[in-house]
VOGU-3710 file (C-alpha; in Angstrom, 3 decimals, decimal comma):
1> xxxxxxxxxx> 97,013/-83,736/-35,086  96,036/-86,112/-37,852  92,201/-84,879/-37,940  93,194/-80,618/-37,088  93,783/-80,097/-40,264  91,137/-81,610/-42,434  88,561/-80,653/-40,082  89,888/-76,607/-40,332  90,201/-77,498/-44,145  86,459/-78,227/-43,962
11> xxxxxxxxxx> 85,723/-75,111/-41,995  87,549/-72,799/-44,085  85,798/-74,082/-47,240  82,332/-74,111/-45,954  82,383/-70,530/-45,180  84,637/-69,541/-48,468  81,575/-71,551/-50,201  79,260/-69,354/-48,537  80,424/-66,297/-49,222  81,301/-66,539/-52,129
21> xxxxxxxxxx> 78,030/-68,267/-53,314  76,322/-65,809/-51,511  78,495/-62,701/-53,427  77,624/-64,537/-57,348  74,036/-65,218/-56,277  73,640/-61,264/-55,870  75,274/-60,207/-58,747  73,153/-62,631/-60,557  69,948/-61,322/-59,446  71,217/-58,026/-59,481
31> xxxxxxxxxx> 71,865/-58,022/-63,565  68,785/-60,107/-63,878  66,414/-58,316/-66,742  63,099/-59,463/-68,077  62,178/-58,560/-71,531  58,104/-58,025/-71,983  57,115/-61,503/-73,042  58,697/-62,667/-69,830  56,959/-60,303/-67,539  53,510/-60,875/-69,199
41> xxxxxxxxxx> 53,977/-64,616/-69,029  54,808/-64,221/-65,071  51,793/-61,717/-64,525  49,292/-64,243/-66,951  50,857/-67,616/-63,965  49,615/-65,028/-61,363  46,177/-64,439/-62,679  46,836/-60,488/-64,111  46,460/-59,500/-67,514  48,482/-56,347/-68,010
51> xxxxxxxxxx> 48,060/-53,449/-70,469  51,455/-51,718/-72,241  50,893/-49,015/-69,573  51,343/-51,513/-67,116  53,851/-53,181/-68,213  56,310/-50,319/-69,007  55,486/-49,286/-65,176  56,738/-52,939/-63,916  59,721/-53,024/-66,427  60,841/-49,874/-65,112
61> xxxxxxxxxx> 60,210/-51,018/-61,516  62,103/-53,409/-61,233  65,122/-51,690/-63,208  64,925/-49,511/-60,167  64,680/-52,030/-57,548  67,812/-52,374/-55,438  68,696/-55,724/-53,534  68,971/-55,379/-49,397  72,647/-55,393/-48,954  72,928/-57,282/-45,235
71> xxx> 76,431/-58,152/-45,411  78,112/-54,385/-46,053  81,734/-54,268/-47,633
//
């Protein structure tokens, strides 16, 4: 009886730790925005050289993108 309840203890906050890291990492990427010196220093790492056309196109990209919800609520 002595090791029932730590081990549930340990159960219980593995999966609470999970979750909820889980829920904060989503919101985090979901309110993540990249201002035009960012996304021109990530497309000059990948070998692209983008014009202001380009650019605008991308920022408003990913503004639209939406992040796969696989745990529904």
């Amino acid at each position: 009886m002595d090791w029932i309840i730590p081990v549930l203890t340990l159960i219980v906050g593995l999966i609470g730790g999970f979750f909820g890291g889980t829920y904060y990492l989503r919101k985090q990427l979901s309110n993540m925005q990249m201002d035009e010196k960012q996304l021109q220093a990530m497309a000059r790492s990948m070998g692209m050289n983008l014009n202001q056309k380009q650019l605008k196109q991308m920022q408003r990209n990913m503004k639209n993108m939406k992040m796969p919800n696989k745990f529904p609520k």
